[in-house]
N, C-alpha and C positions, 0 to 999 in steps of 0.2 A: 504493500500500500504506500509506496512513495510518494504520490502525488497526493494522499491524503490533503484535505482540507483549499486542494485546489479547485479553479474553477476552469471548464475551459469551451471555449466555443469552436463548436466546429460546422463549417460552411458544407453544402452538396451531403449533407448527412442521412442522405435518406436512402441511400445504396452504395455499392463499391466501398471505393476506399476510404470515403467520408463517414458509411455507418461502420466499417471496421473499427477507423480511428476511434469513435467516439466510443464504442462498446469496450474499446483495447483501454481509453484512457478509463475509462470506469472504473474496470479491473483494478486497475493501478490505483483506485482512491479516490480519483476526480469526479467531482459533479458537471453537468453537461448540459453547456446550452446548444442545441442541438435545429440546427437552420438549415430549411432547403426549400425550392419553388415549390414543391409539392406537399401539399400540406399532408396529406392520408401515410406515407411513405415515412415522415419525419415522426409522426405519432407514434409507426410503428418504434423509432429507434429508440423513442424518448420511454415505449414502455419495457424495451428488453433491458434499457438500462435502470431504469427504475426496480425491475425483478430482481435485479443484482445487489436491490438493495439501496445505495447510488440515489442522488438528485438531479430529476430533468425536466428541463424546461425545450417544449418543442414550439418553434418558432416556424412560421410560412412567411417567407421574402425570397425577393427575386433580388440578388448579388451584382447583378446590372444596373441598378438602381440606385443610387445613391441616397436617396430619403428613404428607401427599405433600411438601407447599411447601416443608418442612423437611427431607423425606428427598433430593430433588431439590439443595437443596442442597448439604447435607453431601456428595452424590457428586459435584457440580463442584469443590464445593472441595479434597476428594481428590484430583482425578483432575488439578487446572488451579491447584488452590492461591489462585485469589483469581475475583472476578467483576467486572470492569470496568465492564460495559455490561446494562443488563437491557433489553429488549424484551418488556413485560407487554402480550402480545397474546389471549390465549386468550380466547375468549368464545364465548355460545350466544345464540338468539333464536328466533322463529318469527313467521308471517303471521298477525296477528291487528286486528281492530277492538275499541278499547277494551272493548265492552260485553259481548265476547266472554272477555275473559282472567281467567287462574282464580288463586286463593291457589297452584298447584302451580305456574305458569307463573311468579307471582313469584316463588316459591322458587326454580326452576332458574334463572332467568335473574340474578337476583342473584347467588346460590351463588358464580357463576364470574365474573359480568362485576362485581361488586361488591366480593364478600367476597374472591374470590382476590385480585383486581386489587391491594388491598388490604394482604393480609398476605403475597403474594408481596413485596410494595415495602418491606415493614418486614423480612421475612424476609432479602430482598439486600443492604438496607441497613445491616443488623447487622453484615454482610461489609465494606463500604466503608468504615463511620463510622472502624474503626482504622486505615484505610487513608490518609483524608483524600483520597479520591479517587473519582469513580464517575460513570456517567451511565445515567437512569434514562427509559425512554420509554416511556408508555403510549398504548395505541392506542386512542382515543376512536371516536368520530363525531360527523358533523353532528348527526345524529342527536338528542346529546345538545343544541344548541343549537338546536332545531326545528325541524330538516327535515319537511318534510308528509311525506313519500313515508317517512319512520320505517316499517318492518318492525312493530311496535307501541310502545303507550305505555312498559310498562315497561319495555321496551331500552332505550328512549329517555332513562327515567329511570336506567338503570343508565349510560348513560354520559356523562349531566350528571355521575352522582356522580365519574364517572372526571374530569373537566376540573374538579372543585371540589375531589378530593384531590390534584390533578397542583398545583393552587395551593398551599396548605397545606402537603401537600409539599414545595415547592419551598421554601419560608420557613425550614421548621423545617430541612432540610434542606443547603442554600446554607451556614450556616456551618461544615460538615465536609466544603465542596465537592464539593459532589454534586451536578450538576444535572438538575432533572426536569422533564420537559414532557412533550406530550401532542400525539400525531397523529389529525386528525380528518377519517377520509376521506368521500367521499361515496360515486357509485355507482362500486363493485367490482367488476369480473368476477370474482370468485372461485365456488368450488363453491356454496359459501352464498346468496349473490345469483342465482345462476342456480337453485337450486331455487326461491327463493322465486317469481321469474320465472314457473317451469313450473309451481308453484302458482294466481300469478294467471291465465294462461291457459287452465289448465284449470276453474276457475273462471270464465271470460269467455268460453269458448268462442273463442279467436281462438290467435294459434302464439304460440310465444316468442319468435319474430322481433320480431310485433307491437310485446308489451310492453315488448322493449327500446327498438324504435325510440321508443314515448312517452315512456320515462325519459329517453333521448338527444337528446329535440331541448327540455326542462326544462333542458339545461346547455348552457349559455354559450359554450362552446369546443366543444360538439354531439360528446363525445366521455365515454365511461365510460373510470374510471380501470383499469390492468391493475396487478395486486399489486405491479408492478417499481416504480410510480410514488409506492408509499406505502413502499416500500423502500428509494430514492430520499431521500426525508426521513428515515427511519428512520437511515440511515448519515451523512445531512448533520447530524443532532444527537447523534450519537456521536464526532463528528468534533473536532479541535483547533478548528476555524473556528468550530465552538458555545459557545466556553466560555465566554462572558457571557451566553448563553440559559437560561434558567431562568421556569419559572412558566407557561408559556406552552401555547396550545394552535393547532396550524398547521393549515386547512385544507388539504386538497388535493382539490378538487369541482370543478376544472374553472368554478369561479363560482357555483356552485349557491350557498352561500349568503355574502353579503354580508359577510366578518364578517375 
């Protein structure tokens, strides 16, 4: 129970690696503010962590928003009075080849995986800075450090920006003790990655057995990541054993990329 008497929010919490996060952080002692566009989804999280025993508060906002980011707020800190730990996971994408993607597809996919990422981290942070305390995770990808197998380009670019603000961040941030870094998974079984999956296959005409088996024997340890493994890191940098960690962006790919 390390994270006892922590509090921590975590964004996209209503599947993948955001309800892993939040159920991992539980485990560990943390109570959870628990946010995602979906409201039926985040209910679910808020009550497997509540069986645990564990405090949760399940929030409905949308992460592209700005006056969600803020209203999202203000009900944690009602409800839990400060935010310790952020878990800025939320994010969108879709299967595309560069020459395919449109001005709408940059809009959506920034919106959330740029703009939120973003002003959610200044938004918590306003919380922390009087506190002189906080730890701040966002959830990258390979992706942004050029994975080929990218979903497409502009994700790709959305979460370079996420490992270049998770830097900058961490600068201006570290003298009000606040550490921020950045988890950068590779392949995920999550809901997300398996549609894209059943995208490529029906596009290739072969099963999604197939496609995975291609993706699976491209990593090193011939093994996809499952949401617990990026949840996994997710609580090892919330954790006491992190507090000289800052600025940083961790794989966890199983080797896929050298870095």
């Amino acid at each position: 129970m390390q994270l006892s008497k922590q509090v921590a929010l975590v964004t996209g919490a209503g599947q993948g690696i955001g309800k892993a996060s939040a159920v991992t952080l539980a485990e560990a002692g943390a109570d959870i503010v628990a946010v995602d566009i979906n409201k039926e989804s985040v209910k679910e999280t808020a009550a497997a962590i509540t069986a645990q025993g564990r405090k949760a508060l399940a929030i409905e906002a949308d992460m592209g928003s700005v006056s969600d980011i803020d209203r999202m707020v203000v009900e944690a800190i009602a409800v839990f009075g400060k935010i310790d730990i952020l878990v800025n996971n939320a994010g969108v994408t879709r299967r595309a080849y560069i020459m395919d993607l449109t001005e709408a597809d940059w809009d959506r996919i920034h919106r959330v995986n740029s703009k939120g990422v973003f002003f959610c981290l200044q938004r918590v942070a306003r919380e922390m800075i009087p506190r002189r305390s906080g730890r701040i995770i966002n959830i990258a990808s390979i992706a942004g450090k050029g994975f080929l197998g990218t979903s497409n380009a502009i994700y790709a670019a959305s979460k370079g920006a996420v490992i270049s603000l998770t830097k900058t961040a961490a600068q201006q941030l570290g003298p009000h003790n606040i550490n921020v870094n950045a988890v950068c998974p590779g392949i995920v079984r999550t809901s997300l990655y398996l549609d894209l999956v059943a995208t490529i296959a029906q596009k290739e005409g072969v099963s999604s057995e197939e496609i995975e088996r291609r993706y699976v024997e491209g990593v090193p340890l011939r093994r996809a990541n499952e949401p617990e493994d990026i949840a996994a890191m997710v609580v090892f940098l919330a954790s006491p054993g992190a507090r000289n960690i800052t600025g940083q962006s961790f794989n966890v790919d199983g080797g896929l990329i050298p870095d």
